[in-house]
ZAKOL-942261 format. One record per residue (C-alpha): residue number from 1; residue in one letter; x, y, z. Coordinates in nm, 2 decimals. Example, Ala and Ser with C-alpha at 12.3 -4.5 7.8 and 13.67 -1.06 7.14 Angstrom:
! ZAKOL-942261
1 a 1.23 -0.45 0.78
2 s 1.37 -0.11 0.71
! end
This chain:
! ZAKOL-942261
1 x 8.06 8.45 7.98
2 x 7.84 8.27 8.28
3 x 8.12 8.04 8.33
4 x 8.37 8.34 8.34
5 x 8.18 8.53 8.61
6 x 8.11 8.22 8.87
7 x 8.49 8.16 8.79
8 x 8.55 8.49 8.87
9 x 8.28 8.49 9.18
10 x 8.47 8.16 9.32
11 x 8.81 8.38 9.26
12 x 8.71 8.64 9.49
13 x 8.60 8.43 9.75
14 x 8.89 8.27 9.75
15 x 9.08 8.54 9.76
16 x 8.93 8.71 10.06
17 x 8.95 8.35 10.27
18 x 9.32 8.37 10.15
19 x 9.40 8.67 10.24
20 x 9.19 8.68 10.59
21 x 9.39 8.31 10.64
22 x 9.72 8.45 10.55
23 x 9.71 8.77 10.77
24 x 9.55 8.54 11.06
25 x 9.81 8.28 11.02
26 x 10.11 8.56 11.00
27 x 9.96 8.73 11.30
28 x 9.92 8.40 11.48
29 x 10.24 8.30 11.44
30 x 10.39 8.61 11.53
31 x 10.21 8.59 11.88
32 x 10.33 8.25 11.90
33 x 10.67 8.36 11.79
34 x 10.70 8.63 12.10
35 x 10.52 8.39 12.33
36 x 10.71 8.10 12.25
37 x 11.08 8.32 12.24
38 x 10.97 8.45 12.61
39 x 10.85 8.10 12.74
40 x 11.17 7.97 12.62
41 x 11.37 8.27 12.85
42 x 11.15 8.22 13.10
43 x 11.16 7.86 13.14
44 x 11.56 7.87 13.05
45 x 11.54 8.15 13.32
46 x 11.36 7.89 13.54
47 x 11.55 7.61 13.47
48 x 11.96 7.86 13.53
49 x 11.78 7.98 13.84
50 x 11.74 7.64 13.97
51 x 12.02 7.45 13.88
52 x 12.23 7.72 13.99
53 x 12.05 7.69 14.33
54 x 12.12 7.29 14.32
55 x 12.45 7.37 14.22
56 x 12.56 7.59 14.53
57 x 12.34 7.39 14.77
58 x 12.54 7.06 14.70
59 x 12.85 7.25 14.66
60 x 12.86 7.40 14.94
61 x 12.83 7.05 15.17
62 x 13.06 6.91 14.96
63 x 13.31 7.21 15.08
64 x 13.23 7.12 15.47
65 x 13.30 6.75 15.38
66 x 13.66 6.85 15.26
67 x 13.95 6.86 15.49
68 x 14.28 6.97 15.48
69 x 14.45 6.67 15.44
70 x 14.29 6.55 15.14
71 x 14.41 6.84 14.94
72 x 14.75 6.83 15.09
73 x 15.03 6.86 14.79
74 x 15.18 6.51 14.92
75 x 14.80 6.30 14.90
76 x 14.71 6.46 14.53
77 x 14.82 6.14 14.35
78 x 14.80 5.89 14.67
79 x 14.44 5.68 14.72
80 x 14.32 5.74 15.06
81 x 13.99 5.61 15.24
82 x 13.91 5.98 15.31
83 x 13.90 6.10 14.94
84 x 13.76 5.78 14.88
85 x 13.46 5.82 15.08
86 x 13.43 6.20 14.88
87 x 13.47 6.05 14.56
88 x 13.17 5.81 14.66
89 x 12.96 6.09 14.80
90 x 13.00 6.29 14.47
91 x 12.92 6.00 14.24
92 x 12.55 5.98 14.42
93 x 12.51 6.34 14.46
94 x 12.61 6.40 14.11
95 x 12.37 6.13 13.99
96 x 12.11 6.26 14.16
97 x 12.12 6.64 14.00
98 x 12.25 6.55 13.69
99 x 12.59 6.74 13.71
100 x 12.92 6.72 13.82
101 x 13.10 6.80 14.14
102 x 13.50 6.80 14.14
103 x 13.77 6.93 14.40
104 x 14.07 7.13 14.28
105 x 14.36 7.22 14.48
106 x 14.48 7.62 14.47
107 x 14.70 7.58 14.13
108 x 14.38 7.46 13.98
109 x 14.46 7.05 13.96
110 x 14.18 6.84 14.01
111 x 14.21 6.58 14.29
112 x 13.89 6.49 14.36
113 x 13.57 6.38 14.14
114 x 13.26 6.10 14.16
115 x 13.52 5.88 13.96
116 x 13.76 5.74 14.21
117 x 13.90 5.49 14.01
118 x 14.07 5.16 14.14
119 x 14.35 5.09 14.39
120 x 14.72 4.93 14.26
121 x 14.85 4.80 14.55
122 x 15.18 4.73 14.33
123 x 15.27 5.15 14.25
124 x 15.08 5.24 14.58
125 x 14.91 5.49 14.35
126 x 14.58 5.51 14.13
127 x 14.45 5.75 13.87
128 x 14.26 6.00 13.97
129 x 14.01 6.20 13.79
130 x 14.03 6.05 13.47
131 x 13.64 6.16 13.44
132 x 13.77 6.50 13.38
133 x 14.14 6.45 13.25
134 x 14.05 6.70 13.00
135 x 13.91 6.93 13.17
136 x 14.09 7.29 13.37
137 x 14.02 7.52 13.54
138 x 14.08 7.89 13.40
139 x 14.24 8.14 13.61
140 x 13.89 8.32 13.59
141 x 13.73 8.05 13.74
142 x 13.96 7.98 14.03
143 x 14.06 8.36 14.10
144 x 13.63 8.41 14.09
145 x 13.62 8.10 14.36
146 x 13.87 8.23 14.56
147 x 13.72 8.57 14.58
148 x 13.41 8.41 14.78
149 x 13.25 8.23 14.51
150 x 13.22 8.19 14.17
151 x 12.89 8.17 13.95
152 x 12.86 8.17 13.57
153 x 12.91 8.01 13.23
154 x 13.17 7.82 13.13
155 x 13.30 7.47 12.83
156 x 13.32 7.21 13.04
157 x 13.47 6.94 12.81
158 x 13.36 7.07 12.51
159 x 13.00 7.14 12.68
160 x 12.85 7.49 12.79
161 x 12.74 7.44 13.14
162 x 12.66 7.61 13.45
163 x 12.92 7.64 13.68
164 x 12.89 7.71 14.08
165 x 13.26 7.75 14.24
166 x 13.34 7.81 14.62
167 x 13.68 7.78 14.76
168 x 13.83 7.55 15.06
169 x 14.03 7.67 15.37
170 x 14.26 7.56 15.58
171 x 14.28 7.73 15.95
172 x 14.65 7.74 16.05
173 x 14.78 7.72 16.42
174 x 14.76 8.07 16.42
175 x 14.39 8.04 16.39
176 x 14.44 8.23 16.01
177 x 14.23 8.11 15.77
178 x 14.39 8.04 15.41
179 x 14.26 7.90 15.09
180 x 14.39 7.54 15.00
181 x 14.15 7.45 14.72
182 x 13.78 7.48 14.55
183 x 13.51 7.30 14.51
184 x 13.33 7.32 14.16
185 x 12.95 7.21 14.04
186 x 12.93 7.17 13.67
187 x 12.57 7.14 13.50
188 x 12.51 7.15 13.08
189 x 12.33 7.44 12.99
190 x 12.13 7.26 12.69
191 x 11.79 7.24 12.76
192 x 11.62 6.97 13.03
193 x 11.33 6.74 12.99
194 x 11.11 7.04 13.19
195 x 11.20 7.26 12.87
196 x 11.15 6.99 12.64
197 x 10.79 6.89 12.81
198 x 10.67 7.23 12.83
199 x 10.77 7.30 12.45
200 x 10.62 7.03 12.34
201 x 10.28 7.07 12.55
202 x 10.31 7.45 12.40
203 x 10.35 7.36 12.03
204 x 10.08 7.10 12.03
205 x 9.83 7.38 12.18
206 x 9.96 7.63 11.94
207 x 9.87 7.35 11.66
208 x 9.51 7.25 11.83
209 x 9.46 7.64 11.80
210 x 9.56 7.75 11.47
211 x 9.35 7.45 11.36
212 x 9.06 7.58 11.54
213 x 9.15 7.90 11.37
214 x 9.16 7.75 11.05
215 x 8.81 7.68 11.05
216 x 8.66 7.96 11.23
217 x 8.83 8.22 10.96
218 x 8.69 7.99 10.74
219 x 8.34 8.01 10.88
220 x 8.34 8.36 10.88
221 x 8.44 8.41 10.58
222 x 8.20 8.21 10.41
223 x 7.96 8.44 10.57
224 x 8.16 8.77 10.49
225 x 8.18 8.67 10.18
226 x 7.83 8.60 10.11
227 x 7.65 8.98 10.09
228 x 7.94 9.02 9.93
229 x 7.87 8.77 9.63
230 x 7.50 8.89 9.70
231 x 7.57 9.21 9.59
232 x 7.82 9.15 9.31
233 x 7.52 8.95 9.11
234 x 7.32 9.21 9.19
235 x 7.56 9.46 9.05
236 x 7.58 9.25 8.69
237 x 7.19 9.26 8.66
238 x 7.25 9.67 8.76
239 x 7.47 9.66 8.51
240 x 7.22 9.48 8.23
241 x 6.93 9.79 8.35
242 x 6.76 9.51 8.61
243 x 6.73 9.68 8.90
244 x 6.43 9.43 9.05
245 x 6.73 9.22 9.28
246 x 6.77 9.30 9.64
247 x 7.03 9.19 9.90
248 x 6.92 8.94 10.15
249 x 7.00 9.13 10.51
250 x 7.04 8.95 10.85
251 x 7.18 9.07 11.13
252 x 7.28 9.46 11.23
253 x 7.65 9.46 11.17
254 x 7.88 9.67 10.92
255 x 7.75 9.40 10.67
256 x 7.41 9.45 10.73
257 x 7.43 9.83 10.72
258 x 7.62 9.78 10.38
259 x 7.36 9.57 10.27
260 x 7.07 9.84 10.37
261 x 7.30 10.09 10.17
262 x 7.32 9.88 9.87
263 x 6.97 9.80 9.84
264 x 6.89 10.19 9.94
265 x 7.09 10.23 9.61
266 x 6.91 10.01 9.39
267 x 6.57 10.17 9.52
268 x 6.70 10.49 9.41
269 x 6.85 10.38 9.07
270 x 6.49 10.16 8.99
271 x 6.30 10.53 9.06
272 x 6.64 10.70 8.85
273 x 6.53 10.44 8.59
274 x 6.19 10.49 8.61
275 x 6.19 10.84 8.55
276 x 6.44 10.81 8.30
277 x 6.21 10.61 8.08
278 x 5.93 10.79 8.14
279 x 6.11 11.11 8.05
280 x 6.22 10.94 7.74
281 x 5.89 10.87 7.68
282 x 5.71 11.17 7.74
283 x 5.97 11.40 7.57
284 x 5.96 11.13 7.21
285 x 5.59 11.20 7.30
286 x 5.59 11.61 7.30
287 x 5.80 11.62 7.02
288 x 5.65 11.36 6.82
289 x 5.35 11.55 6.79
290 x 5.44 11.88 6.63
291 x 5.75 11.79 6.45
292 x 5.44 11.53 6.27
293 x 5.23 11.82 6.24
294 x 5.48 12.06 6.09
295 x 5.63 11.81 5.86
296 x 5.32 11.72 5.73
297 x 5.19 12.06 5.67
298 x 5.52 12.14 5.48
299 x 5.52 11.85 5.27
300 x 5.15 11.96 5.18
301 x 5.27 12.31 5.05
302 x 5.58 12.20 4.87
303 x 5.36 11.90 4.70
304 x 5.06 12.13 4.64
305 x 4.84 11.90 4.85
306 x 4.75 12.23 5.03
307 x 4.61 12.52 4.78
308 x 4.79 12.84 4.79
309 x 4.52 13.02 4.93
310 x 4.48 12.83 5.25
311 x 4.87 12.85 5.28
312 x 4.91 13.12 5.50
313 x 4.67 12.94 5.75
314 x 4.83 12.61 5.78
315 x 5.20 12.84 5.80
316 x 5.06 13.02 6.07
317 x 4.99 12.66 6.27
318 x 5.38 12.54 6.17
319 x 5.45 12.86 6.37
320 x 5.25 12.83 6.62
321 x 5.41 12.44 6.65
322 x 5.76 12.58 6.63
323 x 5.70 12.83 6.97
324 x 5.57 12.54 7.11
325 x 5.88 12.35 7.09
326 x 6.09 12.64 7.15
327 x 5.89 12.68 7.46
328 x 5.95 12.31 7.50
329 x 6.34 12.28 7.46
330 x 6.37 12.60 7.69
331 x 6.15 12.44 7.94
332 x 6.39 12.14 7.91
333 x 6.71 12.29 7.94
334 x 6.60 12.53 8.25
335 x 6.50 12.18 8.43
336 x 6.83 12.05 8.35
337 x 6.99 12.38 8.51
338 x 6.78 12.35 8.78
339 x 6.87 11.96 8.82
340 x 7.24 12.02 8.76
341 x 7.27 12.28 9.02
342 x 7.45 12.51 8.75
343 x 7.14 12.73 8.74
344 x 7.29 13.05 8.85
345 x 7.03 13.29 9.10
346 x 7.06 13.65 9.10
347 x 6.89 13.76 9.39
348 x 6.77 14.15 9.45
349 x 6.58 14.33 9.67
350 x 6.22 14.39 9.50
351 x 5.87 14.46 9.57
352 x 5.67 14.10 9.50
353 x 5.31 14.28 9.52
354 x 5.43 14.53 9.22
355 x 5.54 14.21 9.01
356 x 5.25 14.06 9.06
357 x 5.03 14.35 8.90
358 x 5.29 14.31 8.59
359 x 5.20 13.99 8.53
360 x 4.85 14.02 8.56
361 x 4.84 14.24 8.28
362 x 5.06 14.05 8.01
363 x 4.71 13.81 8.06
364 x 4.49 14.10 8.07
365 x 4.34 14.06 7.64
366 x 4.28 13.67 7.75
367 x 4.14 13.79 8.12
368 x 3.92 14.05 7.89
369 x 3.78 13.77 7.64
370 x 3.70 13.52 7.90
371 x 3.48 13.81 8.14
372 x 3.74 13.68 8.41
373 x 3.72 13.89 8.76
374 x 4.03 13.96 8.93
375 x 3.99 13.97 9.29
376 x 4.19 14.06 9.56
377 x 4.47 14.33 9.40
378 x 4.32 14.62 9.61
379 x 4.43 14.43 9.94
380 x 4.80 14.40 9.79
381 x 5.06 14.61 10.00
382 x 5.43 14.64 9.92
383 x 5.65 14.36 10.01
384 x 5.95 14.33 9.99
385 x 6.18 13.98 9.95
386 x 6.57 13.96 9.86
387 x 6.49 13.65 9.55
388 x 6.60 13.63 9.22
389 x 6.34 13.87 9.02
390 x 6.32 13.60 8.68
391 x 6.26 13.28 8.85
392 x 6.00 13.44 9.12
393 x 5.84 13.57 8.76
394 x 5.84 13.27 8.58
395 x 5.67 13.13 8.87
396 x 5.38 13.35 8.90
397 x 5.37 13.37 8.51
398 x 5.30 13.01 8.51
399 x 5.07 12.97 8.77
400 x 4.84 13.31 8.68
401 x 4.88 13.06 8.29
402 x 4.71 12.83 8.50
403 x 4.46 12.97 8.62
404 x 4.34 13.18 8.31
405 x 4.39 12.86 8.08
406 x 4.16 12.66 8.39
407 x 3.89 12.95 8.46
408 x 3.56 12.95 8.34
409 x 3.42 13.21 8.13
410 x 3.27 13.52 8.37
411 x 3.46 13.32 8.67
412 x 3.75 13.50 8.87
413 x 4.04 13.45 9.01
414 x 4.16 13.57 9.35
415 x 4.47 13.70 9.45
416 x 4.58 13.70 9.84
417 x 4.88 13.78 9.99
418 x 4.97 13.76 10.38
419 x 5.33 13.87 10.57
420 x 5.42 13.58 10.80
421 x 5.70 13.80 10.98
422 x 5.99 13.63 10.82
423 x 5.82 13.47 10.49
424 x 5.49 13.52 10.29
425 x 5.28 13.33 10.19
426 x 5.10 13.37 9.83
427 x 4.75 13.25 9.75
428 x 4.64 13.27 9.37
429 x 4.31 13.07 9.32
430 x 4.06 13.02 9.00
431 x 3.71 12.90 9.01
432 x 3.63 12.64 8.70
433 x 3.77 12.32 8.67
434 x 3.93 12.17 9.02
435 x 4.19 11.92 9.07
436 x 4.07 11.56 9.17
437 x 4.21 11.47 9.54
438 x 4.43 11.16 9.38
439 x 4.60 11.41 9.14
440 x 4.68 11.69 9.36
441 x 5.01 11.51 9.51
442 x 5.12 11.46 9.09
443 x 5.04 11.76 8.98
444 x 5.42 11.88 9.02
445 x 5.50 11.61 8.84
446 x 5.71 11.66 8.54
447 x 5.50 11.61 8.20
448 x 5.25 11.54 8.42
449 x 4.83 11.65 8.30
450 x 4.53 11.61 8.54
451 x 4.31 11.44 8.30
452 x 4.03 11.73 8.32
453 x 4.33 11.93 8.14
454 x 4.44 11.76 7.84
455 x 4.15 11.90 7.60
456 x 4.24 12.22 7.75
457 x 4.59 12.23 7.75
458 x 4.70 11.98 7.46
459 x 4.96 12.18 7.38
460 x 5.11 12.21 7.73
461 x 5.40 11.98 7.79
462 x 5.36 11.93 8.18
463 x 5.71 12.06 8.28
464 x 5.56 12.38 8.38
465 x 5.45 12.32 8.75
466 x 5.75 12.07 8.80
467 x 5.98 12.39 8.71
468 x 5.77 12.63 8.95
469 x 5.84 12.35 9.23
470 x 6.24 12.35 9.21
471 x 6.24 12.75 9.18
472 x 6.03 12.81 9.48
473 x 6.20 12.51 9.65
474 x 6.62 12.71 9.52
475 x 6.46 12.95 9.73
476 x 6.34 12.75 10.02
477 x 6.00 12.80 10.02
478 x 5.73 12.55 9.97
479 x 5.47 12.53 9.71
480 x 5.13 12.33 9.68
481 x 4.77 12.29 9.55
482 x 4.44 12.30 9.69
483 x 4.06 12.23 9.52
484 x 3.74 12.10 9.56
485 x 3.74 11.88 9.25
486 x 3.47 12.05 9.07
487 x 3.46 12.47 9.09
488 x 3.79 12.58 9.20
489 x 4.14 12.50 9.22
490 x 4.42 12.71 9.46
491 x 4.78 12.74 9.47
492 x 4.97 12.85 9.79
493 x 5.34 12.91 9.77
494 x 5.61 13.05 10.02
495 x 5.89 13.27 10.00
496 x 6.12 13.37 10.29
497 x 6.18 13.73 10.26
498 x 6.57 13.73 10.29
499 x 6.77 13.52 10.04
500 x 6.87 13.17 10.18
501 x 6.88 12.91 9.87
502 x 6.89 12.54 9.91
503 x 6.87 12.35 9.61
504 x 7.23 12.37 9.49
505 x 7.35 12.27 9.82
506 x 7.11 11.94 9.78
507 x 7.23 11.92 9.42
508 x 7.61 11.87 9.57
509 x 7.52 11.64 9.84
! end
C-alpha cells in the first residue's frame, strides 16, 4: 500500500515536470519556429537585396564596356581582341561576386560570357559561350531588359537564380539611340555562407537555451512540486483522522498562500474533530446515565427485585428519566437546526417586557418554595422588537432556569431592562452561587457544567446556554455572563429591535 502511494507520489511529480516540460518545450519551439521562419526572410531578404544590388552595379559597367561592334551580327561567331578583353573582365568580376555575367545580342543569342574559349587559327573561328550553351534567354527576360531593365527570378541552367538585365544601345548617325543587345547578371538563389553562418550561430543558441530551460523547469518544479507532495501526505493522515501534520510554508507566493489555506483547513478540521469526539462523548455520557437508570429500575419490577408497593415510586423516576431525554433529544435536534441553518425564524412584532412577566410566572411555585425575590419588574416598560416570539422565549426560559436552579434560598433575582435606541439590552442576574472567572468564557459551551453546578444540576445536559448563544446570535445580538465567583452571577444579552438575522447567512458561507 506504502509502496503504491510513493509510486503514486513519484507519478505525480513526474507528471507535472512532464507536462510543465512539454508545454515549455512546445511553446519554445514555436517561438523558435516564428523567429527562425522570419530570420530566414529576413536574412534571405538581406541576402536578394544585396546580391541584386551587386548584380546591377557590375552589370551595369559591364554595359559601358560594350560597344557596338562586338555585338555586330557579322563578329557573333568571330574571336576578336575586343570581346576578348570582355570575356576576361567577366571571368574576374564574376569570380569575385560569385555569379555570372553574359552578353546577348537583341534575338537573345549569347555572344559574350567569362568563358572565352581558345582561338583556331585553321577555321578562323572559336566557340563561344560554351559556359552557357544551354542556357536562353525568354522573351520575358529580354522584352523586361529592353524596357529599361529587367530584375527578378528566373532557371538558369537548371538553377533558380537572381537575375539583373539591362539592355545595350547603339547611337546611329542620326544621333537615334537603338537597342543592339543586353547584358545579364545571373546569381543562385540557394542560400550563402552568411545564411548558413547565421543559422547555424541561431540553432546552437536555440539549443544552449532550451538546455538552460531544461533545467530551470526542472528546478522549479521540484519546488512546485514540493507543497504539493507536502500536502498530499498530509491529506492521507486527514484521511486516517490525523490531523496533527502541517505544511511547511516559505515564501509569499500563490504556493505559500495555498499552503496557509491548507493548514488553516487542518486547524479547523483538528477543532471539527475535536468537538466531534467530545460530542460523541458527552452525548454516550447523557444518555448513558438514564437509559442505565431506567433499565435497571424496569428489570427490578419485572424480576420482583423491587416490591410492589414501592413501585409506583421508582416508575415515577423512569418518568422523570424519560422527560429528561426527551428534553435531551429535543435539545439535540434544535442545535442541529440551528447548526444546519434549516432552523426556520418566524419573526413578529411583540412586546419583550410582557413576555418576560410570562415567564416569570411558569417558575413562580419554585420562586415561592425557595423565598426567592424578584426585583426589578416594576421598572419594565413596553418594548417592542420584530424577533421570532419561540426562540426569544426559549431564551429567557432558560436563563430565568438558570437562575432559579443557581439562587439561594431567600435570595433574589433582578430583572433590568434598558432601550439603547436601535437594540436593548437585557440584564437578568441571581445572587447565590457565581461563576469562577476561568469558566465564564466556557460557559456557552455545549455540554458544558461549571463545576459549582454539577450537584445542582446533574440532570442538566449543558446544551442549554450553547442553544441560547446561536438564538440570540440568528438574531444578531450578543449574549454573555458576568459574576463575582461567590454571591452572584449575571447574564446580559442584546436584541436589535428590527429583524436582521445572521446566522443562516454564516451557515452558507
Amino acid at each position: 500500500m506504502l509502496l503504491n502511494e510513493k509510486t503514486n507520489g513519484r507519478h505525480i511529480k513526474n507528471n507535472i515536470f512532464a507536462k510543465y516540460f512539454v508545454l515549455f518545450a512546445t511553446i519554445f519551439l514555436a517561438v523558435l519556429g516564428i523567429l527562425g521562419f522570419t530570420l530566414i526572410l529576413l536574412v534571405n531578404a538581406y541576402t536578394q537585396s544585396e546580391n541584386t544590388k551587386l548584380l546591377r552595379e557590375n552589370v551595369e559597367s559591364i554595359v559601358s564596356s560594350v560597344s557596338s561592334t562586338m555585338i555586330d551580327q557579322d563578329m557573333n561567331d568571330r574571336y576578336s581582341i575586343e570581346k576578348g578583353m570582355i570575356c576576361s573582365t567577366l571571368d574576374i568580376v564574376c569570380s569575385s561576386i560569385d555569379a555570372d555575367i553574359f552578353v546577348c545580342d537583341n534575338e537573345g543569342n549569347i555572344i559574350m560570357c567569362r568563358e572565352k574559349g581558345d582561338e583556331i587559327p585553321s577555321l578562323g573561328r572559336l566557340p563561344v559561350c560554351t559556359y552557357h550553351n544551354r542556357f536562353t534567354v525568354d522573351s520575358a527576360m529580354l522584352q523586361g531588359a529592353f524596357e529599361g531593365s529587367f530584375v527578378g527570378k528566373a532557371r538558369v541552367n537548371g538553377t533558380m537564380s537572381y537575375v539583373v538585365g539591362k539592355p545595350v544601345y547603339y547611337e546611329d548617325l542620326n544621333g537615334k539611340q537603338q537597342i543592339i543587345g543586353a547584358v545579364f547578371g545571373t546569381t543562385p538563389t540557394t542560400a550563402d555562407s552568411l545564411t548558413l553562418s547565421v543559422m547555424r550561430i541561431f540553432f546552437l543558441s536555440a539549443l544552449v537555451c532550451l538546455i538552460v530551460a531544461f533545467v530551470a523547469i526542472w528546478k522549479l518544479t521540484k519546488n512546485f512540486v514540493k507543497p504539493l507532495r507536502q500536502m498530499s501526505t498530509a491529506a492521507k493522515k486527514f484521511a486516517i483522522g490525523d490531523f496533527s501534520y502541517r505544511v511547511k510554508i516559505t515564501g509569499d507566493d500563490e504556493l505559500a498562500e495555498l499552503g496557509r489555506a491548507f493548514n488553516d483547513m487542518a486547524d479547523s478540521l483538528d477543532t471539527l474533530e475535536s468537538s466531534r469526539r467530545s460530542f460523541v462523548s458527552n452525548v454516550s455520557h447523557e444518555l448513558r446515565t438514564p437509559m442505565t437508570s431506567i433499565g435497571g429500575f424496569i428489570d427490578g419490577i419485572l424480576d420482583g427485585t423491587i416490591p410492589r408497593e414501592k413501585q409506583d415510586y421508582y416508575l415515577n423516576i423512569v418518568s422523570g428519566e424519560i422527560r429528561r431525554l426527551s428534553r435531551l433529544v429535543v435539545a439535540m435536534l434544535n442545535m442541529s437546526k440551528i447548526e444546519s441553518g434549516s432552523f426556520e425564524m418566524k419573526p413578529t412584532n411583540y412586546d419583550i417586557s410582557d413576555q418576560i412577566i410570562h415567564i416569570l410566572l411558569t417558575f413562580e411555585q419554585k420562586i415561592e418554595e425557595k423565598n426567592i425575590e424578584i426585583q426589578g419588574l416594576e421598572d419594565l416598560t413596553p418594548t417592542y422588537i420584530v424577533a421570532d416570539t419561540d426562540m426569544i422565549y426559549q431564551v429567557i426560559y432558560n436563563i430565568f432556569d438558570n437562575a432559579v436552579k443557581f439562587t439561594n434560598d431567600g435570595g433574589y433575582i433582578n430583572v433590568t431592562m434598558k432601550d439603547l435606541n436601535d437594540k436593548i439590552e437585557v440584564h437578568i442576574k441571581n445572587s447565590g452561587i457565581g461563576i469562577q472567572s476561568d469558566e465564564l468564557p466556557r460557559v456557552f459551551e455545549r455540554f458544558y457544567k461549571v463545576d459549582k453546578s454539577r450537584s445542582l444540576d446533574a440532570k442538566g445536559a449543558g446544551l442549554g446556554l450553547y442553544i441560547v448563544k446561536m438564538m440570540v446570535e440568528m438574531h444578531s445580538g450578543k449574549i454573555w455572563a458576568k459574576s463575582d465567583d461567590e454571591s452572584s452571577a449575571e447574564f446580559i444579552f442584546t436584541l436589535p429591535k428590527t429583524y436582521s438575522p445572521i446566522y443562516k447567512k454564516e451557515i452558507k458561507k
